[in-house]
VORO-729834 format. One record per atom (N, C-alpha, C, O): x, y, z; atom name. Coordinates in nm, 3 decimals. Layout:
VORO-729834
x, y, z, atom
X, Y, Z, CA
...
END
This chain:
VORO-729834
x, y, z, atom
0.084, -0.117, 0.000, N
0.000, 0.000, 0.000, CA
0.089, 0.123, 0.000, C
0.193, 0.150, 0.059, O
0.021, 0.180, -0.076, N
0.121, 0.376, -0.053, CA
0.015, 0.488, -0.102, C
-0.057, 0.505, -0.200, O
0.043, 0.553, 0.011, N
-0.015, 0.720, 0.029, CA
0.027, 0.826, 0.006, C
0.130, 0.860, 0.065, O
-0.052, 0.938, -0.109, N
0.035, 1.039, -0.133, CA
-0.097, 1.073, -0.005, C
-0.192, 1.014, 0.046, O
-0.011, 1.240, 0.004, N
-0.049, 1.401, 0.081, CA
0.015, 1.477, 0.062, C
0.138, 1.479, 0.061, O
-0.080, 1.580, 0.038, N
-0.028, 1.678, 0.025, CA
0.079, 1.732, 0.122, C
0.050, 1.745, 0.241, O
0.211, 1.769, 0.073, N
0.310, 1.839, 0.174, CA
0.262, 1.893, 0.324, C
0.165, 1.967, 0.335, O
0.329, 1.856, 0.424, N
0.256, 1.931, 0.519, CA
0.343, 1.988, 0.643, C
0.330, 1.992, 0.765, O
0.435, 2.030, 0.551, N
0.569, 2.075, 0.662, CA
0.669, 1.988, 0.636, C
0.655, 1.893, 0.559, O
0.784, 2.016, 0.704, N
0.857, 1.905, 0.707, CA
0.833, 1.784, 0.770, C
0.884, 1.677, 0.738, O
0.727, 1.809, 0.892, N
0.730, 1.657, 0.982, CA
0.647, 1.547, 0.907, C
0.529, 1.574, 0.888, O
0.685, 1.450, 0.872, N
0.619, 1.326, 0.865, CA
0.580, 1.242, 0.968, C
0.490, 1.169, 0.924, O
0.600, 1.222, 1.061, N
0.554, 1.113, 1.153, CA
0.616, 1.195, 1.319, C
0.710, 1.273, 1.331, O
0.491, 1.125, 1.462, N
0.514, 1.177, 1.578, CA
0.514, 0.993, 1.616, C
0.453, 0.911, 1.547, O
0.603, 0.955, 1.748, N
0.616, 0.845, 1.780, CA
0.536, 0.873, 1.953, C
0.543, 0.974, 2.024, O
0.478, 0.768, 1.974, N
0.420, 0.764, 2.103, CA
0.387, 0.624, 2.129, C
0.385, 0.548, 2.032, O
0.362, 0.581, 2.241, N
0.408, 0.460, 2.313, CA
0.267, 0.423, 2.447, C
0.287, 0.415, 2.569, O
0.152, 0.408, 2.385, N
0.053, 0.337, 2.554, CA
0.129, 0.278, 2.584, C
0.238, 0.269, 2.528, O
0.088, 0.213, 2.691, N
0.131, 0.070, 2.781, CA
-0.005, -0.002, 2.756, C
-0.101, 0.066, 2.720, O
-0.016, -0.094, 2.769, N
-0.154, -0.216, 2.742, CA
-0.107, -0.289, 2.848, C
0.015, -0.299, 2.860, O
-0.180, -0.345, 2.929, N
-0.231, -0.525, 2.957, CA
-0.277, -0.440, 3.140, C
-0.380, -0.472, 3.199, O
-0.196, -0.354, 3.186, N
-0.248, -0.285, 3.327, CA
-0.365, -0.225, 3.354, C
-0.418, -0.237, 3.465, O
-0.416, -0.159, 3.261, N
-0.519, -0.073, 3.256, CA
-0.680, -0.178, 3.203, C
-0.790, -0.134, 3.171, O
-0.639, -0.305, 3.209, N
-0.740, -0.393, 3.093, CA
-0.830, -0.406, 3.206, C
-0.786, -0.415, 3.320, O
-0.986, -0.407, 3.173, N
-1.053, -0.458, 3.250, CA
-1.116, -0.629, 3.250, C
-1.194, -0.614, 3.156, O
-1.128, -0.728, 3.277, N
-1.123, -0.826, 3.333, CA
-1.215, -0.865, 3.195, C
-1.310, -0.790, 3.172, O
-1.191, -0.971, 3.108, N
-1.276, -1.005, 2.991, CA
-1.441, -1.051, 3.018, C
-1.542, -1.049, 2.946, O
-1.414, -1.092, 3.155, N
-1.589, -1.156, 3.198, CA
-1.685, -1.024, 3.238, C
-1.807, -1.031, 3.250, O
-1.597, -0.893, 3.258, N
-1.687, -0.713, 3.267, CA
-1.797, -0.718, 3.151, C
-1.769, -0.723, 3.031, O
-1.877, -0.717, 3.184, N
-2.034, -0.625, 3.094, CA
-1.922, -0.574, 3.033, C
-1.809, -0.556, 3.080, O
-1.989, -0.541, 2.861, N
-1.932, -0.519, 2.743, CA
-1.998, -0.373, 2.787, C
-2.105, -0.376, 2.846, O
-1.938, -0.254, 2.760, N
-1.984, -0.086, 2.752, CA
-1.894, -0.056, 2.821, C
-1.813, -0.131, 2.877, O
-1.906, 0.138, 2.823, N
-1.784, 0.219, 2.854, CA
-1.705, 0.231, 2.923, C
-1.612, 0.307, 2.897, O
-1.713, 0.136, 3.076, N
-1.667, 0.134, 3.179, CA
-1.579, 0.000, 3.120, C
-1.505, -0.025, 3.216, O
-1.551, -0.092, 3.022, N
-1.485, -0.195, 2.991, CA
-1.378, -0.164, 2.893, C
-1.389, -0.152, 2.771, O
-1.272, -0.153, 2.969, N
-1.152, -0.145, 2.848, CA
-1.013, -0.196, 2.872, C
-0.962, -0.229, 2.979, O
-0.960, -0.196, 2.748, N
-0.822, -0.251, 2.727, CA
-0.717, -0.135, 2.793, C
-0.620, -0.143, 2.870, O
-0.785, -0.024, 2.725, N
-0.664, 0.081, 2.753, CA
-0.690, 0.151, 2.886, C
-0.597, 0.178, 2.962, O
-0.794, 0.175, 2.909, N
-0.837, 0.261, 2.997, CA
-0.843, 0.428, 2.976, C
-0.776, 0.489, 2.893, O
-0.951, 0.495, 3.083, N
-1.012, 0.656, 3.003, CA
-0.864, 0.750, 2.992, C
-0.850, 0.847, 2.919, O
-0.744, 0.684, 3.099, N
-0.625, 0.799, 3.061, CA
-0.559, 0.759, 2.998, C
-0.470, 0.845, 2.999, O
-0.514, 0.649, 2.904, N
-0.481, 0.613, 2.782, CA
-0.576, 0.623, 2.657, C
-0.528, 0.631, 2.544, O
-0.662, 0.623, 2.671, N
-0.751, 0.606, 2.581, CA
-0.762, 0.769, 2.522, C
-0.764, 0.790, 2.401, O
-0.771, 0.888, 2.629, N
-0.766, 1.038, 2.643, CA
-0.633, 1.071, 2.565, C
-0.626, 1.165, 2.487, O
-0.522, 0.980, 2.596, N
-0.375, 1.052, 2.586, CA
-0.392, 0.975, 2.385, C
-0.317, 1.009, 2.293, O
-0.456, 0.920, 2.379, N
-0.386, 0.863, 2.255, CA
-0.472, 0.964, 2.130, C
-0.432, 0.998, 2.019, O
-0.639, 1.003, 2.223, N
-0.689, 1.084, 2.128, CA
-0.617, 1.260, 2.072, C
-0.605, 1.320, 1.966, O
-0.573, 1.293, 2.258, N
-0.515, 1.387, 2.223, CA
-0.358, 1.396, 2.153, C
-0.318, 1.503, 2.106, O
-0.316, 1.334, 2.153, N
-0.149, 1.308, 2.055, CA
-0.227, 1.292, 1.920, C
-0.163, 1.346, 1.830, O
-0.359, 1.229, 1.873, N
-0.343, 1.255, 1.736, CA
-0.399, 1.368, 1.672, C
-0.366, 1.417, 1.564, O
-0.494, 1.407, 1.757, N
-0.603, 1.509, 1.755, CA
-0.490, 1.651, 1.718, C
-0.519, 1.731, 1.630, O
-0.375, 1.661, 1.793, N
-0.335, 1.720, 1.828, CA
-0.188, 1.736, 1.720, C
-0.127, 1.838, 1.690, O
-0.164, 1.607, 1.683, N
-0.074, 1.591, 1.546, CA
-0.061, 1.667, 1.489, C
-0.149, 1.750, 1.511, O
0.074, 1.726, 1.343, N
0.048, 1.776, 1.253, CA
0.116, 1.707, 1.174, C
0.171, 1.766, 1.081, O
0.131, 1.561, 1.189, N
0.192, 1.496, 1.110, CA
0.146, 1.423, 1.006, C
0.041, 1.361, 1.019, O
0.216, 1.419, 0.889, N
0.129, 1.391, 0.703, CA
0.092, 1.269, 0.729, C
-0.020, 1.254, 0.680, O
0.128, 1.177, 0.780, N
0.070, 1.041, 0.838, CA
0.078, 0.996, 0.967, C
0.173, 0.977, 1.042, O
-0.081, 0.977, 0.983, N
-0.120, 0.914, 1.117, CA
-0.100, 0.782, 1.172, C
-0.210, 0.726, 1.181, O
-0.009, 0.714, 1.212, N
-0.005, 0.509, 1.230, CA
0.006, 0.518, 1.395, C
0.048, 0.599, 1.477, O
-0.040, 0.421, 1.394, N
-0.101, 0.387, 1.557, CA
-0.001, 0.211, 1.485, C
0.000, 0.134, 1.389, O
0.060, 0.235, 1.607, N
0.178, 0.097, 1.607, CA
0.126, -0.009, 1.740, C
0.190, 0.010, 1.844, O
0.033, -0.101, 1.746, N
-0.007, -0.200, 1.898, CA
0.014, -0.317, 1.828, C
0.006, -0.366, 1.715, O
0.056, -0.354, 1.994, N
0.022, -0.491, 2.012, CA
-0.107, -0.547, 1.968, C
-0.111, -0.661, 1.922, O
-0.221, -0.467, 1.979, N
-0.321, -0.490, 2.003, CA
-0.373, -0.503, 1.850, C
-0.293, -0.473, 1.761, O
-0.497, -0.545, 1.817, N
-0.503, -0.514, 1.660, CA
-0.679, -0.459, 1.653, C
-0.734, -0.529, 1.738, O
-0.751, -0.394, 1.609, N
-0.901, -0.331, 1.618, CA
-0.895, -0.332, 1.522, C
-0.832, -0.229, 1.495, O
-0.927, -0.399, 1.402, N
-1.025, -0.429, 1.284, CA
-1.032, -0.635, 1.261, C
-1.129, -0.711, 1.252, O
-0.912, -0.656, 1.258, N
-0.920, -0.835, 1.299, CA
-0.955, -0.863, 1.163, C
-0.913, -0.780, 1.083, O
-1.030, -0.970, 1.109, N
-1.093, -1.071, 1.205, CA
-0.981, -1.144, 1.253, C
-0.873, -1.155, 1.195, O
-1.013, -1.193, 1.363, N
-0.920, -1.271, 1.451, CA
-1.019, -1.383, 1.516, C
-1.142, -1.371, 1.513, O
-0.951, -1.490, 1.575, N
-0.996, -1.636, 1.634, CA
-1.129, -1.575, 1.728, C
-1.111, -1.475, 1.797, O
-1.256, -1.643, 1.726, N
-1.364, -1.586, 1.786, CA
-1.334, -1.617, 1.909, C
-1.383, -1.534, 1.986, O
-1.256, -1.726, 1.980, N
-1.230, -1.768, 2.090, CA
-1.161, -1.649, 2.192, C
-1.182, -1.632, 2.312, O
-1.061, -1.564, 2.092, N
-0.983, -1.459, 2.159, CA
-1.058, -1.365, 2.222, C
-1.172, -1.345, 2.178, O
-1.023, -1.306, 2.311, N
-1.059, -1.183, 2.390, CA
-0.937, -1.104, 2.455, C
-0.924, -1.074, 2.574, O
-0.855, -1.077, 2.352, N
-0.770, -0.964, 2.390, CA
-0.728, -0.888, 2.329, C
-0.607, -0.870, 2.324, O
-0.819, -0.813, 2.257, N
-0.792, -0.739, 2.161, CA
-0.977, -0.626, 2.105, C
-1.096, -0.628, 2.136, O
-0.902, -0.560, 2.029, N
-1.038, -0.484, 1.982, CA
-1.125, -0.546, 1.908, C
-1.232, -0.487, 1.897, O
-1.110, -0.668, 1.842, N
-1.167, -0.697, 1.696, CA
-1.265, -0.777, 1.748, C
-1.380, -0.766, 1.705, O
-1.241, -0.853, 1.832, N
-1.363, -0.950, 1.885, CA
-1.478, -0.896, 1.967, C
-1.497, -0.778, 1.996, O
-1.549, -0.995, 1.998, N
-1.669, -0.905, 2.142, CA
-1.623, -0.882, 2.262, C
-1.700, -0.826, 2.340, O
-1.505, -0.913, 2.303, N
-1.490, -0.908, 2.436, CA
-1.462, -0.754, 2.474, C
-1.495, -0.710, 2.583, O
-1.406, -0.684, 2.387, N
-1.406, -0.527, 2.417, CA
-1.463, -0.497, 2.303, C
-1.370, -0.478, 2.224, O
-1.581, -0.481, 2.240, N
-1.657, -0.432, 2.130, CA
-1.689, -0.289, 2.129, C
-1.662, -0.223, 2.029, O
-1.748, -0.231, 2.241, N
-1.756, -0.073, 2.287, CA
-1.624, 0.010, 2.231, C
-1.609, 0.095, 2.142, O
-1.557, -0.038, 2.301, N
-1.407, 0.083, 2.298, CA
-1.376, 0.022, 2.178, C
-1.299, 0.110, 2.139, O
-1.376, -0.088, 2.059, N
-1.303, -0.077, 1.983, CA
-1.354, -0.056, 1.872, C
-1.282, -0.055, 1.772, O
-1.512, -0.032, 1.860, N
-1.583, 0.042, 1.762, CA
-1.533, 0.221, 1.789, C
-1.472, 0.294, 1.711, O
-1.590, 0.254, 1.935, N
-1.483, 0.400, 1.929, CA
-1.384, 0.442, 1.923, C
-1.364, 0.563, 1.909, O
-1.257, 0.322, 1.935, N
-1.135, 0.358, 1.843, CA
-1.163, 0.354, 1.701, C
-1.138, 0.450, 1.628, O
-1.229, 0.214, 1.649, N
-1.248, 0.242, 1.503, CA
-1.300, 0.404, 1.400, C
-1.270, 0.464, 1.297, O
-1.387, 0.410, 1.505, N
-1.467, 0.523, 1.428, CA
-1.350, 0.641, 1.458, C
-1.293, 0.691, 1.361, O
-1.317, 0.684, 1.597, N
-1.194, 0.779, 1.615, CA
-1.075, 0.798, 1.497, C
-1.033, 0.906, 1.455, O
-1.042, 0.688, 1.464, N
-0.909, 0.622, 1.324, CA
-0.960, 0.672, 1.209, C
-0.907, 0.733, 1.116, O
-1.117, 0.620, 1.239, N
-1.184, 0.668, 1.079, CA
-1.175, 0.804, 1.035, C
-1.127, 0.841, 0.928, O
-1.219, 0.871, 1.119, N
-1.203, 1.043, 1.132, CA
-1.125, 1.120, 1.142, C
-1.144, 1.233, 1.097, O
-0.974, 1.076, 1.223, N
-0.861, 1.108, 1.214, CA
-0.743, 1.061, 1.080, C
-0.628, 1.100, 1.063, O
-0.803, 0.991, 1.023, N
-0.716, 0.925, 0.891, CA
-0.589, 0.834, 0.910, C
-0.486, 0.832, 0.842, O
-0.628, 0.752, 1.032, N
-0.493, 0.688, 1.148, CA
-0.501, 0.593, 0.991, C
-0.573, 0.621, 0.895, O
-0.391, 0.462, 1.005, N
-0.347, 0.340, 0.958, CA
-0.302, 0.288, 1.088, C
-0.221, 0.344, 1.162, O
-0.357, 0.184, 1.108, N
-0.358, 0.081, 1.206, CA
-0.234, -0.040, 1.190, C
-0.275, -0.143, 1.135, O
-0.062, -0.042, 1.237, N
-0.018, -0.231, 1.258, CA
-0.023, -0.239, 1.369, C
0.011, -0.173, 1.468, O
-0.092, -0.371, 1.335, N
-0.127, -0.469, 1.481, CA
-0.029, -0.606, 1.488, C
0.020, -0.674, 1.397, O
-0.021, -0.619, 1.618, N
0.080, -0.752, 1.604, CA
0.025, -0.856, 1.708, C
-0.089, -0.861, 1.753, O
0.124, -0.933, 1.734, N
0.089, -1.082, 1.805, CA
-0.020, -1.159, 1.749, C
-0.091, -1.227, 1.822, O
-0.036, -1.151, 1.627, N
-0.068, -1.263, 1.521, CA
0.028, -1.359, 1.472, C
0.138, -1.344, 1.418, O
-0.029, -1.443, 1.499, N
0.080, -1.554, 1.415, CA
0.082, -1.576, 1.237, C
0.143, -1.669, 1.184, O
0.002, -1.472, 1.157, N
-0.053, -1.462, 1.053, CA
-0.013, -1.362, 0.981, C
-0.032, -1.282, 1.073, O
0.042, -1.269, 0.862, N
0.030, -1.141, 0.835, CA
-0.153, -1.143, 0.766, C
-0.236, -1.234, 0.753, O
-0.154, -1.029, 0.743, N
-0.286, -0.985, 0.710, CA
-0.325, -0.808, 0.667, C
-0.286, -0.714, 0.736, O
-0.403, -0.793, 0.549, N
-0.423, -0.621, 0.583, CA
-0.563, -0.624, 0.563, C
-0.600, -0.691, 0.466, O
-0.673, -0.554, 0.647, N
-0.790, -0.613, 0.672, CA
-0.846, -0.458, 0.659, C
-0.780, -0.371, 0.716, O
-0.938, -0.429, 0.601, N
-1.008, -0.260, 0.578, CA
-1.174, -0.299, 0.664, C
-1.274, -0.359, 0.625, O
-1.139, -0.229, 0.795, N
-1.339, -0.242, 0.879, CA
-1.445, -0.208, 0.773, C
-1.440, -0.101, 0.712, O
-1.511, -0.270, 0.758, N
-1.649, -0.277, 0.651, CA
-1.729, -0.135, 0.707, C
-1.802, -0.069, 0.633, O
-1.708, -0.107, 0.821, N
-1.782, 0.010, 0.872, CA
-1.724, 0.136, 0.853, C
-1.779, 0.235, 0.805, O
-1.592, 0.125, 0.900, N
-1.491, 0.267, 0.957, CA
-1.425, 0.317, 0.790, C
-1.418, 0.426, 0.735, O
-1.388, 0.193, 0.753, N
-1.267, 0.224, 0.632, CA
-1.141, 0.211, 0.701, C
-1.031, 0.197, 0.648, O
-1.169, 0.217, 0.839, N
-0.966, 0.172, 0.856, CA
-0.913, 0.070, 0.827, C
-0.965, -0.032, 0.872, O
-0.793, 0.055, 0.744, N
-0.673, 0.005, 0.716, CA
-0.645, -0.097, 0.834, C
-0.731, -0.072, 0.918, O
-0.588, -0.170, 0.866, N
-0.529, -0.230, 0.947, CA
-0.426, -0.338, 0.860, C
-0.463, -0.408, 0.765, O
-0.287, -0.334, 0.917, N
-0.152, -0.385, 0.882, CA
-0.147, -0.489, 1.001, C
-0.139, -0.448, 1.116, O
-0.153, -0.654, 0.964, N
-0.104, -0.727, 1.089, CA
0.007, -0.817, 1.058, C
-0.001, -0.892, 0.961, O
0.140, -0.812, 1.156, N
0.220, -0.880, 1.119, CA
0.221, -0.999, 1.165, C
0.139, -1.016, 1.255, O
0.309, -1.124, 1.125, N
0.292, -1.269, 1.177, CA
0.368, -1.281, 1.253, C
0.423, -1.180, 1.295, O
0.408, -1.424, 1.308, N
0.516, -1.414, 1.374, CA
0.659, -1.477, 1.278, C
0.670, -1.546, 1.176, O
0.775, -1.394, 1.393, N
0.925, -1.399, 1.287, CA
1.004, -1.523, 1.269, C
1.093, -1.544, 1.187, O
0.952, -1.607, 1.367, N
1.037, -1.707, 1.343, CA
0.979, -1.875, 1.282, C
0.898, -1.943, 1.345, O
1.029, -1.907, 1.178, N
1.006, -2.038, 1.108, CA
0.938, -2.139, 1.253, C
0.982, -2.169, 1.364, O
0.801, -2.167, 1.170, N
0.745, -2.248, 1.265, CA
0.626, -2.211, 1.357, C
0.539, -2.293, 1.388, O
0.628, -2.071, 1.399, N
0.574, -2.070, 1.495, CA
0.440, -1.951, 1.402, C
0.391, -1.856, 1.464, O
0.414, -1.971, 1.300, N
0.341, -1.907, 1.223, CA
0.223, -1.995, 1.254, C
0.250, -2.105, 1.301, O
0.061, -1.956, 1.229, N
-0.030, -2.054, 1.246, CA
-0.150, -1.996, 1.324, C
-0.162, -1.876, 1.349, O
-0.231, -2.083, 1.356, N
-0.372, -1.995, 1.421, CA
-0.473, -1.963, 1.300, C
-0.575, -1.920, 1.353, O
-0.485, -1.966, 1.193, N
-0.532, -1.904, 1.123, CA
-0.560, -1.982, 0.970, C
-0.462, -1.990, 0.897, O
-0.668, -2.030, 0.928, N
-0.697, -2.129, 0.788, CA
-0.644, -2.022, 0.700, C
-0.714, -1.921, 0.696, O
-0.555, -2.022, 0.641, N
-0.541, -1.970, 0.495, CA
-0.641, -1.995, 0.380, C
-0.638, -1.971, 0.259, O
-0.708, -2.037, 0.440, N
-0.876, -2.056, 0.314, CA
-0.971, -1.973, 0.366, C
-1.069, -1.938, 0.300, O
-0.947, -1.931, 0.501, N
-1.041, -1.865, 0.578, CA
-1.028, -1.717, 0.524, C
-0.973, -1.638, 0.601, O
-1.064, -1.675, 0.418, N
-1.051, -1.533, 0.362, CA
-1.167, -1.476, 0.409, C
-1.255, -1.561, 0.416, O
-1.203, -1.370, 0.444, N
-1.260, -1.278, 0.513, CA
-1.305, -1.171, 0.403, C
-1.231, -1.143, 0.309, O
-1.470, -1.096, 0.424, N
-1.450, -0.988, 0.285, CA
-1.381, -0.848, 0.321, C
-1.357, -0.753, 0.246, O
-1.353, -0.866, 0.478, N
-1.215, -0.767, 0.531, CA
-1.103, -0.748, 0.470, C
-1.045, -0.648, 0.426, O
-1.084, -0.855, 0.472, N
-0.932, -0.917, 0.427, CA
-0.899, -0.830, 0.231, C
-0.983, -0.811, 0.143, O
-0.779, -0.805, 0.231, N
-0.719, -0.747, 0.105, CA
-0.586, -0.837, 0.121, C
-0.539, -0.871, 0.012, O
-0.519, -0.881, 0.229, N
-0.392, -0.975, 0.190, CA
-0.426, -1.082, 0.329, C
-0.466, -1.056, 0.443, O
-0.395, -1.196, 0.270, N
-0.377, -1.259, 0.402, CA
-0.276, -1.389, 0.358, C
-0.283, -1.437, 0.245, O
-0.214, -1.424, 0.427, N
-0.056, -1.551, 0.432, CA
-0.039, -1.520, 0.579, C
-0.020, -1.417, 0.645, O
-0.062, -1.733, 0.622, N
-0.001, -1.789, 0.764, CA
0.114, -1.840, 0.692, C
0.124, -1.951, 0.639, O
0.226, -1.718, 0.699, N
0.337, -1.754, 0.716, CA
0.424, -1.638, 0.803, C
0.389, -1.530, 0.849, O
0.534, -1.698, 0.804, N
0.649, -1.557, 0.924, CA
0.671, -1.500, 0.853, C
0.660, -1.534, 0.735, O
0.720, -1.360, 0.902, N
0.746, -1.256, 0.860, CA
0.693, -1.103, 0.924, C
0.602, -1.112, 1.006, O
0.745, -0.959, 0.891, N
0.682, -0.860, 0.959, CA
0.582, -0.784, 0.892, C
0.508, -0.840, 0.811, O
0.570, -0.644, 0.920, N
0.522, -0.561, 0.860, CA
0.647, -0.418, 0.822, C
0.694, -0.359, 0.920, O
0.668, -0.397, 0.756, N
0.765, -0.259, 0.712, CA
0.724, -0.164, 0.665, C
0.667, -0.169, 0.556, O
0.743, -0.028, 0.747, N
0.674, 0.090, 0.662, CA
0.781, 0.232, 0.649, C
0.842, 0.286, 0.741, O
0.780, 0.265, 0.523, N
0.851, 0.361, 0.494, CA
0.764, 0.505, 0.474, C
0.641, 0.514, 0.470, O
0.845, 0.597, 0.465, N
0.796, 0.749, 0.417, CA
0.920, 0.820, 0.338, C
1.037, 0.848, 0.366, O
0.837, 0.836, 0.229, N
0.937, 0.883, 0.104, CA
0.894, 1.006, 0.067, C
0.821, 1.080, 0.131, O
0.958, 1.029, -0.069, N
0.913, 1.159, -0.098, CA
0.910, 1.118, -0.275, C
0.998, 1.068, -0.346, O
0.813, 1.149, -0.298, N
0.780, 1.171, -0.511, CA
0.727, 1.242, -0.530, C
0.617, 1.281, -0.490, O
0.839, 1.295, -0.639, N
0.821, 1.465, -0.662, CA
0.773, 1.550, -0.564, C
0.670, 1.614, -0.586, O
0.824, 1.559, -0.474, N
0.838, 1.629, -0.413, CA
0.745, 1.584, -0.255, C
0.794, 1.624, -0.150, O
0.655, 1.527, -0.251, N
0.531, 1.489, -0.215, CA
0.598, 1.372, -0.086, C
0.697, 1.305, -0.114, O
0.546, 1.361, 0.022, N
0.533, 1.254, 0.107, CA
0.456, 1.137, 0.037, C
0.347, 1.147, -0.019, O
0.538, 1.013, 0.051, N
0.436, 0.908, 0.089, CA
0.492, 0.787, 0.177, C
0.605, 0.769, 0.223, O
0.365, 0.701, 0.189, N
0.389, 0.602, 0.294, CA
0.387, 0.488, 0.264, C
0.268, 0.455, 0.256, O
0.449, 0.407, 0.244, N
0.450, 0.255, 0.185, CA
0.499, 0.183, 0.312, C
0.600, 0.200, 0.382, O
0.318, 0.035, 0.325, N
0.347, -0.020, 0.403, CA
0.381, -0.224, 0.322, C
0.353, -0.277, 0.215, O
0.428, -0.256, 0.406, N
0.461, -0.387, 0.326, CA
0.480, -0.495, 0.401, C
0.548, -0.476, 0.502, O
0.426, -0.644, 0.378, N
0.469, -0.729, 0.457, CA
0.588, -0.804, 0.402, C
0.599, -0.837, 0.284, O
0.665, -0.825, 0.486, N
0.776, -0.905, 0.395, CA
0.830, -1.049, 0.508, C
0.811, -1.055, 0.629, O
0.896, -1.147, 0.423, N
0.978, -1.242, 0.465, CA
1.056, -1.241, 0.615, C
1.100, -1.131, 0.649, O
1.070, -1.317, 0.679, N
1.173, -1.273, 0.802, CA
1.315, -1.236, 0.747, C
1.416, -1.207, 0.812, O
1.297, -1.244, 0.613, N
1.457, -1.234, 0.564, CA
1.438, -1.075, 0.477, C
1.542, -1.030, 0.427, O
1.343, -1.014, 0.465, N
1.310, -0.929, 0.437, CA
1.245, -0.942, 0.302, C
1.194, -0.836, 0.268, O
1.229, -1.041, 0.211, N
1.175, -0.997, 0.075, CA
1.017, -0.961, 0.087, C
0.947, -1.028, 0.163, O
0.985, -0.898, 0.044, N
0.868, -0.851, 0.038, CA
0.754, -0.979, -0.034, C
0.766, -1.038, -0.142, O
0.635, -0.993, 0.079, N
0.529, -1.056, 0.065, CA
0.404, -1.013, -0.032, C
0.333, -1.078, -0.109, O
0.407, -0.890, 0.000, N
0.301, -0.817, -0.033, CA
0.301, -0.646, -0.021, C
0.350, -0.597, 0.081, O
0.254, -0.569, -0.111, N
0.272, -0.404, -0.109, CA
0.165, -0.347, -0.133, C
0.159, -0.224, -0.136, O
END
């Protein structure tokens, strides 16, 4: 995938860092607002860093992944029901802010667009031979735009043509060749 925009200063990208798994509320919590992964002062800090951005591209880098599909069994993450509330209002938040979503701790790569929001989501697999899996490779999704259970990451660059920013994201090999663009 690659994104032009229009010039927008020199800055291309702001780096910022939640913490996840402290702030989670307990997966068996009633599903609504009081139930979350991140919690209201992470959840506050992540709106205001983008809200607040002036950078030509928006990527939200988690562990976590909010568009999926992922194993129905799971509950640690946005994509499933177990936090459905907060990760429709991250979705829709991403949607409106023009974020691109990689998600990790899949054993799968994948790039999956929410049928609702339009967000993007980049998921990488895991890196080492073998431990790839979890996931039918027949099981295509009408989310889904790439999907391979095999290892490997996600890589994203920011360039410039003619003059112009863009963003190319890519899954590639653990050895680096590129999977998919």
């Amino acid at each position: 995938m690659s994104r032009k925009r229009p010039p927008a200063g020199e800055r291309t990208s702001r780096c910022g860092c939640p913490r996840y798994g402290s702030f989670a509320a307990p997966n068996t919590m009633p599903e609504g607002p009081e139930k979350s992964i991140l919690g209201e002062r992470q959840r506050r800090w992540l709106r205001e860093t983008i809200e607040q951005s002036d950078a030509t591209f928006r990527v939200v880098v988690s562990p976590l992944i909010f568009v999926g599909p992922d194993q129905g069994r799971k509950g640690d993450n946005h994509a499933n029901d177990a936090f459905c509330w907060e990760g429709q209002l991250l979705r829709e938040f991403f949607a409106d802010n023009d974020v691109v979503v990689i998600g990790g701790d899949r054993h799968w790569q994948y790039v999956s667009v929410d049928p609702d929001t339009g967000v993007w989501e980049f998921s990488c697999g895991a890196l080492a031979d073998g431990r790839e899996g979890g996931w039918d490779p027949d099981d295509v999704h009408p989310a889904h735009r790439f999907l391979a259970v095999k290892p490997g990451f996600v890589w994203a660059e920011v360039d410039r043509e003619d003059d112009e920013p863009i963003l190319t994201i890519e899954h590639r090999s653990r050895t680096g060749n590129v999977h998919h663009r």
